[in-house]
C-alpha positions, -999 to 999 in steps of 0.1 A, spaced: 0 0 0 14 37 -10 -3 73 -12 15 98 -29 6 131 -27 17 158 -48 10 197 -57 19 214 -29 39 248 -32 40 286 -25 7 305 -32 1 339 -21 -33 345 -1 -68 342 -18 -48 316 -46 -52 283 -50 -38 250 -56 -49 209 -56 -33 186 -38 -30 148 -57 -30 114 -36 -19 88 -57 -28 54 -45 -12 18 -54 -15 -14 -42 -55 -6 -29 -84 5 -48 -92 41 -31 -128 38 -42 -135 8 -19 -119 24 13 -127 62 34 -99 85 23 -91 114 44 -68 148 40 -52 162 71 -25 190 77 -3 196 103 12 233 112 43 237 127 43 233 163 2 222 163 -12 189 162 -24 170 129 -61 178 121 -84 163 99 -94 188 66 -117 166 44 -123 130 37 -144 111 5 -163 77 16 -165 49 -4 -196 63 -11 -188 94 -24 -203 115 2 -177 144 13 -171 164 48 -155 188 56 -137 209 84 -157 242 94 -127 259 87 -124 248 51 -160 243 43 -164 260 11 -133 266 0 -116 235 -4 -133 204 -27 -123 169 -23 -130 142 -50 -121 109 -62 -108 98 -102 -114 55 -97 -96 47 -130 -65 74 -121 -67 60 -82 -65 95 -73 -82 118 -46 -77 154 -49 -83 182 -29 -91 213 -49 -79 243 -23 -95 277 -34 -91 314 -18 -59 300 4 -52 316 37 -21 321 60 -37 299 85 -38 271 57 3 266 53 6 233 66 16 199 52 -7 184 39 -12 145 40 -36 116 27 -44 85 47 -69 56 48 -96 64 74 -89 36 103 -58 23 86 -24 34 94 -8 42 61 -4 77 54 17 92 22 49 113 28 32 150 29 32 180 8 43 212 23 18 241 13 24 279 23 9 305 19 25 338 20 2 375 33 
């Protein structure tokens, strides 16, 4: 099992960016996949996760600004990250929800 994620950079506030999670060795559609981020010196939260399902939720903090989906035949979950704050600039992981494999992290900052 592997999760990949991918597309994080330097964004100035209000910008955007997507995060990819590229999964091998599972099918993504048949499992919960969740983003989280963790800021220097705070704990890891949850931001978003996709059942197998399809149905979405969200953090209140995020909630209508960021978009998470799912491409089956790519194996991909994306999180679509729109009018970026400071607050935001975090790395920024995927996991399987209630399994303990989590990709590397992409670092995401944005600048005021």
């Amino acid at each position: 099992v592997q999760l990949v994620e991918s597309g994080g950079g330097l964004v100035q506030t209000g910008g955007s960016l997507t995060l990819s999670c590229a999964a091998s060795g599972f099918t993504p559609n048949n499992y919960n996949i969740g983003w989280f981020r963790q800021a220097p010196g705070k704990e890891r939260e949850g931001v978003s996760c996709i059942n197998s399902g399809g149905i979405t939720n969200y953090a209140d903090s995020v909630k209508g600004r960021f978009t998470i989906s799912r491409d089956n035949a790519r194996k991909t979950v994306y999180l679509q990250m729109n009018s970026l704050k400071p607050e935001d600039t975090a790395v920024y992981y995927c996991t399987i929800i209630g399994y303990n494999y989590w990709g590397q992290g992409t670092q995401v900052t944005v600048s005021s």
